[in-house]
N, C-alpha and C positions, 0 to 999 in steps of 0.2 A: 582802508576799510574800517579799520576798529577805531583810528580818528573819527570818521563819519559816524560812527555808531555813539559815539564818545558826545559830537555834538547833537546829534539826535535823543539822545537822552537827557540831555543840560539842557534842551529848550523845549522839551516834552512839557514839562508842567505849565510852561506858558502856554505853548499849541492849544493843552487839552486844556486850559482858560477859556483860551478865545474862542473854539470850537462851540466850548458850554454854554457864551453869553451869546453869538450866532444863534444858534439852537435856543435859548430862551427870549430872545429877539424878534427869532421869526413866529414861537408859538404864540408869543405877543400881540403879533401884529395882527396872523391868523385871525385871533380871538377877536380884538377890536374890531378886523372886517365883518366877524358872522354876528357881532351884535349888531353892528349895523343893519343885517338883513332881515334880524329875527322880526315878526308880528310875537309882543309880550303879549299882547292881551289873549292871544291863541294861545299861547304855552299855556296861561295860569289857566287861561278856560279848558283845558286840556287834562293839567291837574286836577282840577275840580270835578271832572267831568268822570274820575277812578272809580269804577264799585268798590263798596267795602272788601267783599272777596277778591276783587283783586290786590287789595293793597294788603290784605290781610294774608292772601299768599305768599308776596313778597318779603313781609316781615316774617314768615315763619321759615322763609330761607334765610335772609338774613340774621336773626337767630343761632338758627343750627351752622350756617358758618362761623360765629363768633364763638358759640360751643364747641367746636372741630377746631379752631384756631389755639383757644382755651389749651386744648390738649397737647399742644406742643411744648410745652414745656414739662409735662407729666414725663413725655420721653426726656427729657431736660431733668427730671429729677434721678431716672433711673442713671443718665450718662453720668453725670455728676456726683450722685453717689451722695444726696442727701437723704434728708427723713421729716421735710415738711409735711405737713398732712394734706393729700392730695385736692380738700376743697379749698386751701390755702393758697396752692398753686396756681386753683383756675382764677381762682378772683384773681391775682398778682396779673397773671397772662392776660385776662379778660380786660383789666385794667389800662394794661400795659399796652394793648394792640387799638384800644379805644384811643388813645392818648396819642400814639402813634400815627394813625390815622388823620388825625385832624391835625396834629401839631408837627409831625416829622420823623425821623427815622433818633436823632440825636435826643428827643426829649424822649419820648413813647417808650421807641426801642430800648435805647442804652440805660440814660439817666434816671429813667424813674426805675427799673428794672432792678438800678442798683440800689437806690435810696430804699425801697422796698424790701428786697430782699436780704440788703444786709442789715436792716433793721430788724428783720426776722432771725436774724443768726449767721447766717449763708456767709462764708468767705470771699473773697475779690476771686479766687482762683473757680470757687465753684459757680458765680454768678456768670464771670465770663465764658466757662461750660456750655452752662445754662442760654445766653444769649449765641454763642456761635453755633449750636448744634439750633436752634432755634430760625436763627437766618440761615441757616443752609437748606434746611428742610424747604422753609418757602420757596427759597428760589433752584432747587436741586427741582421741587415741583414743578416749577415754572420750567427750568428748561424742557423736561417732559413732554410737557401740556404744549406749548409755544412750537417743540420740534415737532410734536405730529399734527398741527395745525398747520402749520405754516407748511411742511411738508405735504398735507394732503391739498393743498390749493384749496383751501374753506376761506382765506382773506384774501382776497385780490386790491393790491396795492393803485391807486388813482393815477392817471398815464403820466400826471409831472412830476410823480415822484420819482426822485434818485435810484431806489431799490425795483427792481420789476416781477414779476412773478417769478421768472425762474430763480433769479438769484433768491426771491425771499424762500424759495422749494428746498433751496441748496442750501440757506442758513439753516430751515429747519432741519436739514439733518445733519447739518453740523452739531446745533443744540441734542440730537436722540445722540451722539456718539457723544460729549460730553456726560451726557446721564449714564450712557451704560459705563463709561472710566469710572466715573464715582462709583458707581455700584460694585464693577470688578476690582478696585482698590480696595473696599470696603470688603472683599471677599477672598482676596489672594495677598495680599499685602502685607510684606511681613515687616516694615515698619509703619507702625499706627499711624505716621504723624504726616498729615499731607501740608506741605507748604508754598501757600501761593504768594509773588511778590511779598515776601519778608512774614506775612501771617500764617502763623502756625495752627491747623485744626486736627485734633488727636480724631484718626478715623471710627466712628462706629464699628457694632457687629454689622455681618449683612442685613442681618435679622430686622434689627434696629433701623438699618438706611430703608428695608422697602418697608419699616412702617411709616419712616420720614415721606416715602412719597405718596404713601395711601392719603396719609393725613392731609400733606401739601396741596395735592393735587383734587383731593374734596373740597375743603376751601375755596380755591381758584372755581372750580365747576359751584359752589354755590352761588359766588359772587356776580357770575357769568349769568346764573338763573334769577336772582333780582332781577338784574336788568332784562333780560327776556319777558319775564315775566309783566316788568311796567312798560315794556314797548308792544304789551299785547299779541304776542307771538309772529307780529306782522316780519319777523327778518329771522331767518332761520338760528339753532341756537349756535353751531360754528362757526357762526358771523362773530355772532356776538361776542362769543369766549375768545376769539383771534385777534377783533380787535381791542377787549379789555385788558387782553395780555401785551397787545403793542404799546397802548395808553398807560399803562401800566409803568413801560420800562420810562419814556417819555416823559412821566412822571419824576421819577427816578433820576434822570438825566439833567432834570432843569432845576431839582432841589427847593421844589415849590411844596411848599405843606399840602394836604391834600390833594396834588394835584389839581390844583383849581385852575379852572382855565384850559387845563393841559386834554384832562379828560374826555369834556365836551369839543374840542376842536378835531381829536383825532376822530374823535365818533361820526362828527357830522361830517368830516373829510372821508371814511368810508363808506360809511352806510346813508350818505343823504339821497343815492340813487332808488335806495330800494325804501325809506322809509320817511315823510316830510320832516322837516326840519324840528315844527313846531314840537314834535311830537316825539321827535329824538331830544328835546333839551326840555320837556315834561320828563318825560324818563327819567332824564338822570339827574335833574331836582328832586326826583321824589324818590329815587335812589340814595343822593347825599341825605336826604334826611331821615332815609330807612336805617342806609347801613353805617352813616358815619354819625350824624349830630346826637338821634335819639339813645345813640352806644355810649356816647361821649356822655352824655346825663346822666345816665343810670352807673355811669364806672365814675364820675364823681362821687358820687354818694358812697358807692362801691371803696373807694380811695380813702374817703373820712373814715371809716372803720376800720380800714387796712392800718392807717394810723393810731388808730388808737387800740386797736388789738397788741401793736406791737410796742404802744408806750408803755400799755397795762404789762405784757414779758417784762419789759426792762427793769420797772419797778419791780416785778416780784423777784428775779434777777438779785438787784441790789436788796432785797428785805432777806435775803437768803442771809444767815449764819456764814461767816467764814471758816 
């Protein structure tokens, strides 16, 4: 037995290889079949076709989710036990999750977070803080959100998929009994440090973790309401949030920057019953340009001052007297 377990493990990193390019294969392929179907000239005219106040809705949730995103790292400051000044933080985060967004979890996330803030002063030990209380929060949200969706039967999975209702009923409450461990770890726990596969995360207060999920899980619920909001209410809104959180991980899985491709295939694989095609890939056109490109421009310009705030520190830094 502990042979087999022995080689099970030594060809595990190959498995989950080939598993991943399977999985980015087939969302490939997906993709290629639904542009075949699409009528473009109906999407754009579809686009085109948005009231101002609709689009003007959408942007003002997309917004306020990037300002609720913003603030994750504010918890980030208190875990860490710095003393940046907290408008310092949002642009840093605001920056950081624009960047993210469009480029990947390694530039957005990690790499700029670190260039950034340790230009600002911040340690390797407090940055790292800073970014894992940060991804836990998101996705500590997500299991929440994803467990009582998927548990309430609000996505109904397409009859050739692998996963079928019940089992996705039974994930989601696998997903609510992982959120409440965090939580009761976070609450009873008398070593701080929870350790998964070889990563070490010092546990928050309680206090601290359900504001990780207020935060977490407002976000997700904005993101959810863009798109609601550009598909014109035509698909109820637990459709929507279920399968932006499926799309979501599917994202995740295939290591494509913004999910490109990945997004619009899951959407129109669940929701093409209740809502036309055309008018599910207007949406979330005008989605990527609400919540990700127009974010992505304004956090450059955001970035150029980040940098140069923090050249001007240095210099005055070095003009100091020793």
């Amino acid at each position: 037995m502990k042979a087999l377990a022995a080689r099970l493990r030594r060809h595990w990193p190959f498995a989950r290889r080939l598993l991943l390019w399977a999985f980015f294969l087939l969302m490939a392929w997906l993709l290629f079949s639904l542009a075949r179907t699409i009528e473009w000239s109906n999407v754009l005219a579809t686009l085109a076709g948005y009231r101002p106040g609709t689009l003007l809705t959408a942007l003002a949730f997309a917004t306020a989710s990037h300002l609720l995103y913003s603030c994750f790292d504010l918890l980030g400051r208190r875990y860490a036990r710095h003393h940046l000044p907290r408008r310092q933080v949002l642009a840093v985060t605001f920056v950081c999750y624009a960047f993210n967004l469009n480029l990947g979890a390694w530039i957005g996330g990690l790499a700029l977070r670190y260039r950034l803030y340790s230009r600002l002063g911040l340690s390797s030990l407090q940055i790292t803080r800073i970014y894992s209380l940060s991804l836990t929060t998101n996705w500590i949200a997500y299991l929440l959100l994803a467990g009582l969706v998927f548990a309430s039967g609000s996505v109904r999975p397409p009859a050739h998929w692998a996963i079928g209702q019940g089992s996705l009923q039974v994930l989601g409450l696998v997903l609510l009994l992982l959120a409440g461990l965090y939580l009761l770890l976070c609450a009873i726990s008398r070593r701080r440090v929870l350790t998964v596969r070889g990563h070490s995360l010092g546990l928050p207060s309680l206090r601290l973790a359900l504001c990780q999920l207020a935060l977490g899980a407002g976000n997700w619920l904005l993101m959810a309401l863009v798109i609601y909001t550009l598909l014109l209410q035509q698909v109820g809104y637990g459709s929507v949030l279920g399968t932006l959180l499926i799309a979501s991980i599917a994202g995740v899985l295939t290591h494509i920057p913004a999910g490109l491709g990945v997004l619009e295939t899951v959407f129109v694989a669940l929701l093409h019953q209740q809502v036309g095609r055309d008018s599910l890939l207007a949406a979330l056109l005008g989605y990527r340009a609400i919540y990700y490109l127009l974010p992505l421009l304004i956090a450059s310009l955001v970035y150029l001052g980040l940098e140069a705030r923090a050249k001007r520190m240095r210099q005055k830094e070095a003009g100091k007297p020793a």
